[in-house]
py3Dmol code that shows the C-alpha trace and the ligand (Angstrom):
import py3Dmol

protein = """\
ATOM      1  CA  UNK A   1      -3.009   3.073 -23.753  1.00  0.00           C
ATOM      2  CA  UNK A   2      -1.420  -0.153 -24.154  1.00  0.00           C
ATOM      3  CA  UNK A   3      -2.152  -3.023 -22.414  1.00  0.00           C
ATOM      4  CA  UNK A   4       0.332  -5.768 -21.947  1.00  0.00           C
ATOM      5  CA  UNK A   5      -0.016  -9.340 -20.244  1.00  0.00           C
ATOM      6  CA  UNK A   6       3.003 -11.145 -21.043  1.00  0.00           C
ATOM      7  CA  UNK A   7       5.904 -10.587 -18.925  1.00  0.00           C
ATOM      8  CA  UNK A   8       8.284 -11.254 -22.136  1.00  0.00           C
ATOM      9  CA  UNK A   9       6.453  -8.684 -23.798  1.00  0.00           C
ATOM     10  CA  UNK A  10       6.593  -6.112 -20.847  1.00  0.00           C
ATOM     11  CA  UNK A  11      10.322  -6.581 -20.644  1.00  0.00           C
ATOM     12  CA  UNK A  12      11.442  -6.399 -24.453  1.00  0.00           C
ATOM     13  CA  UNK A  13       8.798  -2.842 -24.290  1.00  0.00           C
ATOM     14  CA  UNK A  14      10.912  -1.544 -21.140  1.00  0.00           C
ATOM     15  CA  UNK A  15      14.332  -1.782 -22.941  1.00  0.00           C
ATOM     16  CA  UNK A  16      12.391  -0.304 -26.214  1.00  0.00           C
ATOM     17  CA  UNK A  17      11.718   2.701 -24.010  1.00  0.00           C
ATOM     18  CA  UNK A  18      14.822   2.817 -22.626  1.00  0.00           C
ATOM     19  CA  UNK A  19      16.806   2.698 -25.279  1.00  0.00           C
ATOM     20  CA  UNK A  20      15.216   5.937 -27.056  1.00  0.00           C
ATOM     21  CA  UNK A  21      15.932   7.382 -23.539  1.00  0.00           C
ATOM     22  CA  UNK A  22      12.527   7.477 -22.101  1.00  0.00           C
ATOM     23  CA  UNK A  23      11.428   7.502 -18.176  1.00  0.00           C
ATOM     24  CA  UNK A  24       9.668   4.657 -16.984  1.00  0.00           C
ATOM     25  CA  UNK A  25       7.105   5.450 -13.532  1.00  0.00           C
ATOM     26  CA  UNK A  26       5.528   2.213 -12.295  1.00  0.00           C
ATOM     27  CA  UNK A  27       2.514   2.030 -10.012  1.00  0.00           C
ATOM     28  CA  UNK A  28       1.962  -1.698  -8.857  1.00  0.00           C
ATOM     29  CA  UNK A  29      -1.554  -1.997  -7.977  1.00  0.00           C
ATOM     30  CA  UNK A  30      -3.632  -4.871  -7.604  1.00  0.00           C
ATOM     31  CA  UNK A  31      -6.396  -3.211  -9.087  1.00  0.00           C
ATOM     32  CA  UNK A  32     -10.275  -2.580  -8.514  1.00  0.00           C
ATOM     33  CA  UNK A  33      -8.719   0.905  -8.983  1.00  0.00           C
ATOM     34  CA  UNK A  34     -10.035   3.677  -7.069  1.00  0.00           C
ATOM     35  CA  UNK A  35      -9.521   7.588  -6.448  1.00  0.00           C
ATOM     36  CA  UNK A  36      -6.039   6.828  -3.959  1.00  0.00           C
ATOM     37  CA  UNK A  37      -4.722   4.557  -6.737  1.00  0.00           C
ATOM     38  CA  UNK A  38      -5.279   7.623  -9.905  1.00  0.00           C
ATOM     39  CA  UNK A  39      -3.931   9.816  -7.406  1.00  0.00           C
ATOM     40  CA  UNK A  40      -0.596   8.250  -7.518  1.00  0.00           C
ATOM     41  CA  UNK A  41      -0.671   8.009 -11.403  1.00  0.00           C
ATOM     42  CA  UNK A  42      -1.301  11.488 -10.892  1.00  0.00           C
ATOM     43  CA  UNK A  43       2.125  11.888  -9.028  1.00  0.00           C
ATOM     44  CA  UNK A  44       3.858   9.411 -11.733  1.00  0.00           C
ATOM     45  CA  UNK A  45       2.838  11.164 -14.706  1.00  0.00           C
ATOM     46  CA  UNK A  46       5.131  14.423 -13.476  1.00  0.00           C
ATOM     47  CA  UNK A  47       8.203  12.325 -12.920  1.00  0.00           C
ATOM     48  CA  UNK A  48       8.556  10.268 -15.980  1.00  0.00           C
ATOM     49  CA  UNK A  49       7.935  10.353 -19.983  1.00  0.00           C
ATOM     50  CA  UNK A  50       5.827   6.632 -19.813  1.00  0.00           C
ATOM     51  CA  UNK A  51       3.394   5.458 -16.986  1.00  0.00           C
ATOM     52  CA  UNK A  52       3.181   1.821 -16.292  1.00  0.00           C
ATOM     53  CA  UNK A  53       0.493   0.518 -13.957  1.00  0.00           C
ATOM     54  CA  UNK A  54       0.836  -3.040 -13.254  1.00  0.00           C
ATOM     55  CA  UNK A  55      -2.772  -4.528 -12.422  1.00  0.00           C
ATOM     56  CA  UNK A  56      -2.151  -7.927 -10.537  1.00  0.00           C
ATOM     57  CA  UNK A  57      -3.651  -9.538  -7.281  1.00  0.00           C
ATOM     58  CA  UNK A  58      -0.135 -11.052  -5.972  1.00  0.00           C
ATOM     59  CA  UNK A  59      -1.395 -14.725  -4.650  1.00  0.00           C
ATOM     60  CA  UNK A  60       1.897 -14.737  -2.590  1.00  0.00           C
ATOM     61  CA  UNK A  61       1.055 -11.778  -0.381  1.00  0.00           C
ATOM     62  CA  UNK A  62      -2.049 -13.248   0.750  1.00  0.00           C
ATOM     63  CA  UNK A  63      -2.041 -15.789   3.567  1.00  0.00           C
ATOM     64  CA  UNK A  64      -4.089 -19.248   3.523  1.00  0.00           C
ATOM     65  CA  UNK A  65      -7.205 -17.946   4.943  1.00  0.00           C
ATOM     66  CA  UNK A  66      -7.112 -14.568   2.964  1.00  0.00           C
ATOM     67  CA  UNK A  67      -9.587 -13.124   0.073  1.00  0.00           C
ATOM     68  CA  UNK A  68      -7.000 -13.797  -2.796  1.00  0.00           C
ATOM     69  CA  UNK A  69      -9.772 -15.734  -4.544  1.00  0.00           C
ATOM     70  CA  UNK A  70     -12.616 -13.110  -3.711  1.00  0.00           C
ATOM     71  CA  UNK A  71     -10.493  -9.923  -4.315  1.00  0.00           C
ATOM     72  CA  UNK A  72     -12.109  -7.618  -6.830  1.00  0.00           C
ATOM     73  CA  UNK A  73     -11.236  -7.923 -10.374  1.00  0.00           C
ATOM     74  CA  UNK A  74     -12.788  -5.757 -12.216  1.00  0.00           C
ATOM     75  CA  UNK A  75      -9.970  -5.359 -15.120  1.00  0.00           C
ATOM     76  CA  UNK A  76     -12.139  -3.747 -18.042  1.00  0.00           C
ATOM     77  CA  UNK A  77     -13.252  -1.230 -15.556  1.00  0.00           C
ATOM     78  CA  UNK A  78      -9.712  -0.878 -14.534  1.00  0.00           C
ATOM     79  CA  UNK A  79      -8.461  -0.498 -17.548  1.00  0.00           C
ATOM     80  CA  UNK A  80     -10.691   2.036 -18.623  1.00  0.00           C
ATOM     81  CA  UNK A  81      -9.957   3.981 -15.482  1.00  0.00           C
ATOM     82  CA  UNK A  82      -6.276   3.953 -16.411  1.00  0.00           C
ATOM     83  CA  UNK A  83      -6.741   4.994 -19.584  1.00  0.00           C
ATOM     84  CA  UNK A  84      -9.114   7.748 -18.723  1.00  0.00           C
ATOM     85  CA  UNK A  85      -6.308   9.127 -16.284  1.00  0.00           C
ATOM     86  CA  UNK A  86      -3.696   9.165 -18.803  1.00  0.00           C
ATOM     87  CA  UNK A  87      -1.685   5.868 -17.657  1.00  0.00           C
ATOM     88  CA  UNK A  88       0.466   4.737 -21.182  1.00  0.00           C
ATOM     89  CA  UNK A  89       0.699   0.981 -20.003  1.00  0.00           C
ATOM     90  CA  UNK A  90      -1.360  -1.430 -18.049  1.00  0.00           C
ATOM     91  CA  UNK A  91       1.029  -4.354 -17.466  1.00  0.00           C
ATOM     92  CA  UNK A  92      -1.481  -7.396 -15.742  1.00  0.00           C
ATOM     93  CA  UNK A  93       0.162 -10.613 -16.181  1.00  0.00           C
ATOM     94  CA  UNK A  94      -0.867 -14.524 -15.699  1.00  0.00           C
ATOM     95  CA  UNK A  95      -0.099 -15.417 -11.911  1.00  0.00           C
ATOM     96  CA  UNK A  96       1.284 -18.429 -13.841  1.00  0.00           C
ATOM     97  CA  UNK A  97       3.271 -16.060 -16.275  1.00  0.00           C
ATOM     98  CA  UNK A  98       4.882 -14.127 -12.817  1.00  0.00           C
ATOM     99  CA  UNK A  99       4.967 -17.482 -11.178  1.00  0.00           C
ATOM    100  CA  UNK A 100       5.918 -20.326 -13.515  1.00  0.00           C
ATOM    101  CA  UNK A 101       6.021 -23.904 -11.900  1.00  0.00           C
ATOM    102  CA  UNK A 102       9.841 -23.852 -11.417  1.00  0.00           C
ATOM    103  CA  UNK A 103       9.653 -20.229  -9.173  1.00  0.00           C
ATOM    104  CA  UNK A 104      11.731 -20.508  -6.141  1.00  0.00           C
ATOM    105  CA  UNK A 105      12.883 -17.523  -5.773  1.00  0.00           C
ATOM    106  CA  UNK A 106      12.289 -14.642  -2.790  1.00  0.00           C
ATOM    107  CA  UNK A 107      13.025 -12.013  -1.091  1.00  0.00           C
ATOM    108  CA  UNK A 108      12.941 -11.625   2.528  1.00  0.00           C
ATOM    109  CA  UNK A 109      13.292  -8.100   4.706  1.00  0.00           C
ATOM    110  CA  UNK A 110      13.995  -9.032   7.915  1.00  0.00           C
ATOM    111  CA  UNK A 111      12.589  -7.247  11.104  1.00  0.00           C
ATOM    112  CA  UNK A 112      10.418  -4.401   9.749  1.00  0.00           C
ATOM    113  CA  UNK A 113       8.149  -7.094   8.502  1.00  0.00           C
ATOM    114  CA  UNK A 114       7.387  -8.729  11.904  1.00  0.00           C
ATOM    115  CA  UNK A 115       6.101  -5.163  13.054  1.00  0.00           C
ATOM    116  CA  UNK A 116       2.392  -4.114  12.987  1.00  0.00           C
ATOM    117  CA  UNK A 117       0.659  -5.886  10.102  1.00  0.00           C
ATOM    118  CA  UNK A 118       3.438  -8.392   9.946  1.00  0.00           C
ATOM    119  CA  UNK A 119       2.367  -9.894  13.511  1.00  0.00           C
ATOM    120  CA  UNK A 120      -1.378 -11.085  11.809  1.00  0.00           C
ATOM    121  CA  UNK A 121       0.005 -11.912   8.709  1.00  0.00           C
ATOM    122  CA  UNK A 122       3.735 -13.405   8.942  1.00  0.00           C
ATOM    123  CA  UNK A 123       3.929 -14.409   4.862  1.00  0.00           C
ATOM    124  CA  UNK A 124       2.742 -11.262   3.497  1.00  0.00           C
ATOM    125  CA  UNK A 125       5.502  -8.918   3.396  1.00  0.00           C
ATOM    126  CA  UNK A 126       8.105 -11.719   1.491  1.00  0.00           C
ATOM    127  CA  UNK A 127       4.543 -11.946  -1.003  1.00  0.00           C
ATOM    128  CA  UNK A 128       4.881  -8.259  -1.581  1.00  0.00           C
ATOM    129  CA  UNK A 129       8.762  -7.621  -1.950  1.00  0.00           C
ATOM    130  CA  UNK A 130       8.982 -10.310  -3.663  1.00  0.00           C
ATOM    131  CA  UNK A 131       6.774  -9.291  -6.359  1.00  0.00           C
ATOM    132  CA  UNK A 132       7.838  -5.981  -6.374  1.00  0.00           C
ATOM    133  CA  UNK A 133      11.159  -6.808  -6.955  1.00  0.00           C
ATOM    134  CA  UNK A 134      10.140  -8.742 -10.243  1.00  0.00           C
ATOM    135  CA  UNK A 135       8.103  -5.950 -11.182  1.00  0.00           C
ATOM    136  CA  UNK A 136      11.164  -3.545 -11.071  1.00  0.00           C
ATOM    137  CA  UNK A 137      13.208  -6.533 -12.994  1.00  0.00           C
ATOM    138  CA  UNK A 138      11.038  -6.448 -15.982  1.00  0.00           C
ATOM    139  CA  UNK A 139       9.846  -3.094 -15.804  1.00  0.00           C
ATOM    140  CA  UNK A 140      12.873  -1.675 -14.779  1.00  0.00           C
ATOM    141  CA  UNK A 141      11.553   1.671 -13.816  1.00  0.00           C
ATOM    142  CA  UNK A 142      13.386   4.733 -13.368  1.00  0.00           C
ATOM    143  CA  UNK A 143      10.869   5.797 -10.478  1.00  0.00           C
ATOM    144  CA  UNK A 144       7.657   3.986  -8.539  1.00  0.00           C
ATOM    145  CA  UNK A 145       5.072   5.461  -6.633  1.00  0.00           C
ATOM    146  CA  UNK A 146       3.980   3.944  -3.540  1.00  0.00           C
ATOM    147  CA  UNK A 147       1.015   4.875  -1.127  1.00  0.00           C
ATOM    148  CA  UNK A 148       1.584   6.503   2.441  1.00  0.00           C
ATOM    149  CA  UNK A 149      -1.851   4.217   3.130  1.00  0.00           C
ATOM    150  CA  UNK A 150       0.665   1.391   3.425  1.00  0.00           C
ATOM    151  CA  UNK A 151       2.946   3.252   5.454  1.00  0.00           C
ATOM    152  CA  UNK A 152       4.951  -0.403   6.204  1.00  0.00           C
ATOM    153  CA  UNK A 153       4.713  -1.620   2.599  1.00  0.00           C
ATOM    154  CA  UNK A 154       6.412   1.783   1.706  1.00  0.00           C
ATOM    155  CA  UNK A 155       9.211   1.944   4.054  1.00  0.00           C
ATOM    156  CA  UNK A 156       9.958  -1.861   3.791  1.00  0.00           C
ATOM    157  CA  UNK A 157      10.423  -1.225  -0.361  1.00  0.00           C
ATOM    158  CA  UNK A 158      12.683   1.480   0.453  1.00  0.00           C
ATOM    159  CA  UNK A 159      14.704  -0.840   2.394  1.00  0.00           C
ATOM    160  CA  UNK A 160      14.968  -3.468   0.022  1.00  0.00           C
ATOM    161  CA  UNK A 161      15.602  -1.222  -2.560  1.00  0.00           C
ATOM    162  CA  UNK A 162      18.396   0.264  -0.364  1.00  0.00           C
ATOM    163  CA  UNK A 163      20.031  -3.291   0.470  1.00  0.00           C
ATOM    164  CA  UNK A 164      19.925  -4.208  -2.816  1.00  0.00           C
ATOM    165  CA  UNK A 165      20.866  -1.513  -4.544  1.00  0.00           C
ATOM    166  CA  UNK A 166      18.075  -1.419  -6.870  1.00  0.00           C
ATOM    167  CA  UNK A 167      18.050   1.248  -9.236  1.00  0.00           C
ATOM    168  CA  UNK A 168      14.889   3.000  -8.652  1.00  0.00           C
ATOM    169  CA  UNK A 169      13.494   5.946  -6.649  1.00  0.00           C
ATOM    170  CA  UNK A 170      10.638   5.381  -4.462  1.00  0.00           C
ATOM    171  CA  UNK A 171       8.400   7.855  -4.641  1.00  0.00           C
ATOM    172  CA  UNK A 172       5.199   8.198  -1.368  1.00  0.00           C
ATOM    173  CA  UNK A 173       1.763   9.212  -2.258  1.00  0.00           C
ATOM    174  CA  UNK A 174      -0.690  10.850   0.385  1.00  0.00           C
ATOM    175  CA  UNK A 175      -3.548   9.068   1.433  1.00  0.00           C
ATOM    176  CA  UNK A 176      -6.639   9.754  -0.379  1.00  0.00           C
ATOM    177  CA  UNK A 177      -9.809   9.587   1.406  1.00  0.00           C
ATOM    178  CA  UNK A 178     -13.966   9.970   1.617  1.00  0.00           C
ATOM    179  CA  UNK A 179     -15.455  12.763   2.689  1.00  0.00           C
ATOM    180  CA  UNK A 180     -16.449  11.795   5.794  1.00  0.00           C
ATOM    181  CA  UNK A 181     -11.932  10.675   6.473  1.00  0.00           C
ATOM    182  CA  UNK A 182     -12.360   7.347   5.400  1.00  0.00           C
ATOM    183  CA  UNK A 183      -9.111   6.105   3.858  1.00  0.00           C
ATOM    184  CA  UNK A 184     -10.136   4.759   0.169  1.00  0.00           C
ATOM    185  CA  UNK A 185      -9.005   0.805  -0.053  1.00  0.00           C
ATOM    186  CA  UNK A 186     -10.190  -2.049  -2.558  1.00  0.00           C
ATOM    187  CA  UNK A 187     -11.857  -3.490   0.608  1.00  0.00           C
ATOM    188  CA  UNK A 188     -13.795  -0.930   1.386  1.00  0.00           C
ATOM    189  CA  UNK A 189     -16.137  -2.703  -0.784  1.00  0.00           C
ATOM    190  CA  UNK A 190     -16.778  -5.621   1.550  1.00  0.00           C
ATOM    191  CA  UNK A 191     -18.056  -3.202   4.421  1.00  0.00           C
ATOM    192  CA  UNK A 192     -22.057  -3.326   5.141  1.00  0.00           C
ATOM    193  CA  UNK A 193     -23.673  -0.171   5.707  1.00  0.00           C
ATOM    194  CA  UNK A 194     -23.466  -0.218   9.321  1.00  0.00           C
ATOM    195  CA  UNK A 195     -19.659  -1.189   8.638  1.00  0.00           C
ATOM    196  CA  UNK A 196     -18.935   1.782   6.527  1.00  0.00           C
ATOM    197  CA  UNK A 197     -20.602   4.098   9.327  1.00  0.00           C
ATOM    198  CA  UNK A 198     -18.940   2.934  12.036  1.00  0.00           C
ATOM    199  CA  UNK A 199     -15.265   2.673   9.958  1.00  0.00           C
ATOM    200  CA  UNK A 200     -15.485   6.559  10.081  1.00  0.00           C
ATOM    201  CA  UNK A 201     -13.762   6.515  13.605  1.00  0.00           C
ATOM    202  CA  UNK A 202     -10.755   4.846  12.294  1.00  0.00           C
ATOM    203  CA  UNK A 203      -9.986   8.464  10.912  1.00  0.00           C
ATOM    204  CA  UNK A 204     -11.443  10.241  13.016  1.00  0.00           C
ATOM    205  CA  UNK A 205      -9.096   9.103  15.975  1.00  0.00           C
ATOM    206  CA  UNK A 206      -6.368   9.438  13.805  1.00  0.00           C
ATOM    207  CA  UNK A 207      -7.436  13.109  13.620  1.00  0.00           C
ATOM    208  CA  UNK A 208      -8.119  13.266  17.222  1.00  0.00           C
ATOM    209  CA  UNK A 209      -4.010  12.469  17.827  1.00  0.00           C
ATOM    210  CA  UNK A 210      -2.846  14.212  15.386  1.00  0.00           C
ATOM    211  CA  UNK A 211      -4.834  17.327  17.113  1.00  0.00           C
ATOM    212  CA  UNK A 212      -2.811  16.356  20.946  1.00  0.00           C
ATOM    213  CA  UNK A 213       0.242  16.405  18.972  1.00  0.00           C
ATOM    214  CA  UNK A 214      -0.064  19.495  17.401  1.00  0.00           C
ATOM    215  CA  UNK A 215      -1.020  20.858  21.090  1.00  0.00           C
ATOM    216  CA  UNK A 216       2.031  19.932  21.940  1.00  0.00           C
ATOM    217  CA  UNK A 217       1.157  16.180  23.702  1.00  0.00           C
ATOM    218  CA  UNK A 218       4.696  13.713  22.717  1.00  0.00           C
ATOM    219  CA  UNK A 219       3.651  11.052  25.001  1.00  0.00           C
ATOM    220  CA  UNK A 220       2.210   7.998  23.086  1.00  0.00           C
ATOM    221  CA  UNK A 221      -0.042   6.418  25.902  1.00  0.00           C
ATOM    222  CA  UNK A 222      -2.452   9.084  25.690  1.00  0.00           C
ATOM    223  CA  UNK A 223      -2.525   9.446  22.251  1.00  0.00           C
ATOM    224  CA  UNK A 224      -2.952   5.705  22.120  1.00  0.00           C
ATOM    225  CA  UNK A 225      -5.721   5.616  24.693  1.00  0.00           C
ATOM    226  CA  UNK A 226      -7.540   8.421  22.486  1.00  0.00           C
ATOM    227  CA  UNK A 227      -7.447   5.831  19.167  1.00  0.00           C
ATOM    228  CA  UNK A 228      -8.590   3.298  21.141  1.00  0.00           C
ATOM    229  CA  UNK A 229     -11.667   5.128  23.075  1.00  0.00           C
ATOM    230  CA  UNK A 230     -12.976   5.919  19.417  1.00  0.00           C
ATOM    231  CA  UNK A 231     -12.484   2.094  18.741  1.00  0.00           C
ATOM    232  CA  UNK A 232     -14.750   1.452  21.754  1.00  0.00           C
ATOM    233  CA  UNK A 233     -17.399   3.344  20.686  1.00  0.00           C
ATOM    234  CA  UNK A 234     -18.781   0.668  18.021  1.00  0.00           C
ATOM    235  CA  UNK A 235     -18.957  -3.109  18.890  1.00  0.00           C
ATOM    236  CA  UNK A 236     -18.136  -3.335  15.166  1.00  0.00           C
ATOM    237  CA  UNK A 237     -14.842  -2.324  15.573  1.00  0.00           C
ATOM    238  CA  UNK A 238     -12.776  -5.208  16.639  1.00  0.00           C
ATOM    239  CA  UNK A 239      -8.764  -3.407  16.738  1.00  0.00           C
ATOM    240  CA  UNK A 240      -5.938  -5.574  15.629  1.00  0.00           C
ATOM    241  CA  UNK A 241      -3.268  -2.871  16.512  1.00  0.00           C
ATOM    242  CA  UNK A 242      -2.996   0.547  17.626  1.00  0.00           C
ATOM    243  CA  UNK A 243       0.940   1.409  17.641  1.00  0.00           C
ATOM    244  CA  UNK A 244       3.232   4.382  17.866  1.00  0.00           C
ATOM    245  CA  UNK A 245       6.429   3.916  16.521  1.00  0.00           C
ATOM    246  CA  UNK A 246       9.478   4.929  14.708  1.00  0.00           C
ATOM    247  CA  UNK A 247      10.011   5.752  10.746  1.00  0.00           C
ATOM    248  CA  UNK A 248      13.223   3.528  10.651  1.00  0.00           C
ATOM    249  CA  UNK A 249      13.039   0.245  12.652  1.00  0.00           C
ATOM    250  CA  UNK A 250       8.961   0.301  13.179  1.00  0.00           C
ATOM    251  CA  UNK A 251       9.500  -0.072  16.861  1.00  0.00           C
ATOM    252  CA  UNK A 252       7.179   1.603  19.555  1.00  0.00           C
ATOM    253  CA  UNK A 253       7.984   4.658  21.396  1.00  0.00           C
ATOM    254  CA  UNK A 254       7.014   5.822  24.606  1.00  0.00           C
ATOM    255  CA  UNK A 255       7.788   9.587  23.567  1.00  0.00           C
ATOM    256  CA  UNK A 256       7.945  11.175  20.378  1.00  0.00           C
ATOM    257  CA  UNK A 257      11.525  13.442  19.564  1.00  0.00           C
ATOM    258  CA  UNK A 258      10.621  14.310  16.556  1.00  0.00           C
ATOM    259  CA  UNK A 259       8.569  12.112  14.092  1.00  0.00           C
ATOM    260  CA  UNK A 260       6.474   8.901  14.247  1.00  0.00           C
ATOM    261  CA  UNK A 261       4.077   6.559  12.716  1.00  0.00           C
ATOM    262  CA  UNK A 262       0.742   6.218  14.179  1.00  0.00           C
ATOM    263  CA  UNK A 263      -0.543   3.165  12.185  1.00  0.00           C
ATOM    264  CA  UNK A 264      -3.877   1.100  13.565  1.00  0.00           C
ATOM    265  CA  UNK A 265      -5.812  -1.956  11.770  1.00  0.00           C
ATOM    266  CA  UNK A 266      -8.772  -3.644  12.731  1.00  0.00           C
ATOM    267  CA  UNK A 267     -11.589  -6.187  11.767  1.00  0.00           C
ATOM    268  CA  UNK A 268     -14.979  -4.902  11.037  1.00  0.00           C
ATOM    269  CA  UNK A 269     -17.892  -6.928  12.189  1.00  0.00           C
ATOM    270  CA  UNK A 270     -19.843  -9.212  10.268  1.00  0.00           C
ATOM    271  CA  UNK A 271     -17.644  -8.929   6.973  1.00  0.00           C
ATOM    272  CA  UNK A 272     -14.511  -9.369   8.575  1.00  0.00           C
ATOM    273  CA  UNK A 273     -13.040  -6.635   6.300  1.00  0.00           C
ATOM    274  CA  UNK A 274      -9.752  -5.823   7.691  1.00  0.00           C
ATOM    275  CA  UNK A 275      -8.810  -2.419   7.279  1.00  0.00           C
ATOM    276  CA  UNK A 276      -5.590  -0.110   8.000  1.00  0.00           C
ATOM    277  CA  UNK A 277      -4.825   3.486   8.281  1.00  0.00           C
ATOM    278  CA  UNK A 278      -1.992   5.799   9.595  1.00  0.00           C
ATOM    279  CA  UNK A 279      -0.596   9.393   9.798  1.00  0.00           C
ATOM    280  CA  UNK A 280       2.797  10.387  10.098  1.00  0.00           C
ATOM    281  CA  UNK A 281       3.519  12.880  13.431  1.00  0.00           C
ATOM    282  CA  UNK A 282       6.469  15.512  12.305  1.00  0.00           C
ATOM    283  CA  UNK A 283       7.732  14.298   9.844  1.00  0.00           C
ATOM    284  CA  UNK A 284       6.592  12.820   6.224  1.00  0.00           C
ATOM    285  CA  UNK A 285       7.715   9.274   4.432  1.00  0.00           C
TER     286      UNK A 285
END
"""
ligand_1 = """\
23
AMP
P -3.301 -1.919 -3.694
O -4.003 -2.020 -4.998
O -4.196 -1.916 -2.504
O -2.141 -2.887 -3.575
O -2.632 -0.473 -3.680
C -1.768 -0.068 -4.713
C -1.098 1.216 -4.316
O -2.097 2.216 -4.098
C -0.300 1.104 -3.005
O 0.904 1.836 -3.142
C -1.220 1.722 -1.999
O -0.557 2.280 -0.898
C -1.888 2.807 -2.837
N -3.152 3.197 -2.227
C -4.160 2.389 -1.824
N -5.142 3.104 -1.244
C -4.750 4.403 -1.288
C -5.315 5.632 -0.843
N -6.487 5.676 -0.218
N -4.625 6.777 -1.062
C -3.424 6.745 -1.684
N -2.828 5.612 -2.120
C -3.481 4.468 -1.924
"""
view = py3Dmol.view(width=600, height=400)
view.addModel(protein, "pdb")
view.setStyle({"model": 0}, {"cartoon": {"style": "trace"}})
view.addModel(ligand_1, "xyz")
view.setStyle({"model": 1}, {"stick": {}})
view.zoomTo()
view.show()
């Protein structure tokens, strides 16, 4: 496995590739890799000749009060991770090397990114797209895998990508979780013990709905209520959002036609750890 830090570099090795008519997959992660993030290597490796997992905690997508500076870095372990699952690149630039003092450049979806997560944190979808974009500028893959755990992330790349044309196909991953439903995240890490027990009835109420719906229930209230009466049942849980809503526009619906999102995030306890889950009703990303 290679690993490459300088964007220069990174670009000059994705037109070597091309040029001998290889296919590039990227995963953008921002590392502390974990099960969910090999999974979608796992995915990558069948569409493309060359795997290229960029390992890079974004500064812009964080807001001023978030844990940019106490995200987990563990890059060795990363890397060895990678390498163990077959990845052919790890790309992890500078933040000064993707941001040089004269950046001024971004890129803003409109809408979509006021919806759920974008209400709590207004900055961070322009932080991700953003980046993304410049990681499909100098990486210029032919595919990238993206996780269904950010259900909002995904469908706002797609829309870039589709406004601007970009010439890459976005690719979901499912959501890879514990045992016990927990949705595997970075973050997870920050939870005390009491934290991690209680975070099993994120999932658990996303089971729950998914379990009305397949009975046949297509109003959201209930299925709303049921997510929420879970949430109740810890004092540790503190909900940020629990919403219904459409695959396009990310805009709550009373009833369900055919498909939805049911996405929730909330704060847990003492640590603060914010963490986010979803399932798709009908219908897949
Ligand atoms: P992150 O490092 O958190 O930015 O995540 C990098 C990519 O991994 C994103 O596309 C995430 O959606 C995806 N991802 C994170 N957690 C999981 C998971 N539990 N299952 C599947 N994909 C995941």
């Amino acid at each position: 496995m290679k690993t490459v830090t300088s964007v220069h570099e990174m670009t000059n090795l994705a037109y070597a590739f091309r040029s001998v008519g290889k296919r590039i997959v990227l995963i953008p992660t921002m590392g502390a890799l974990h099960r969910g993030h090999l999974s979608l290597l796992k995915i990558a490796k069948e569409l493309a000749d060359v795997t290229v997992m960029s390992v890079f905690v974004n500064p812009t997508q964080f807001g001023p009060h978030e844990d940019y500076s106490r995200y987990p870095r563990p890059f060795d372990e990363d890397c060895r991770k990678a390498e163990a699952a077959g990845c052919d690149v790890v790309f992890a630039p500078a933040a000064g090397d993707m941001y040089p003092p004269l950046h001024s450049t971004s890129v803003q979806v409109d809408g979509i990114t006021t919806r759920l997560c974008g209400k709590s944190r207004p900055t961070h979808f322009q932080g991700v797209t953003t980046v993304v974009l410049k990681l499909f500028n100098c990486i210029k893959p032919h595919f990238a895998v993206f996780g269904q755990k950010d259900a909002q992330q995904l469908i706002i790349i797609r829309r870039m990508v589709e406004d601007l044309y970009c010439p890459v196909d976005i690719v979901a991953a499912p959501i890879v979780r514990e045992n016990d439903g927990l949705a595997l995240s970075s973050r997870n890490a920050y939870l005390t013990q009491e934290e991690r027990s209680a975070a099993v009835l994120i999932s658990e109420g996303l089971q729950a709905v998914e379990k009305l719906f397949s009975d046949g229930e297509r109003h959201t209230a209930p299925l709303i209520e049921t997510i929420e009466e879970r949430f109740a049942q810890s004092s540790l849980i503190a909900p940020e959002y629990v919403e219904i809503v459409d695959l396009c526009l990310l805009e709550p619906v009373d009833r369900i036609a055919d498909s939805a999102l049911v996405a929730v995030a909330c704060r847990m306890g003492q640590s603060n750890t914010r963490l986010i889950d979803n399932i798709i009703l009908g219908g897949r990303l």
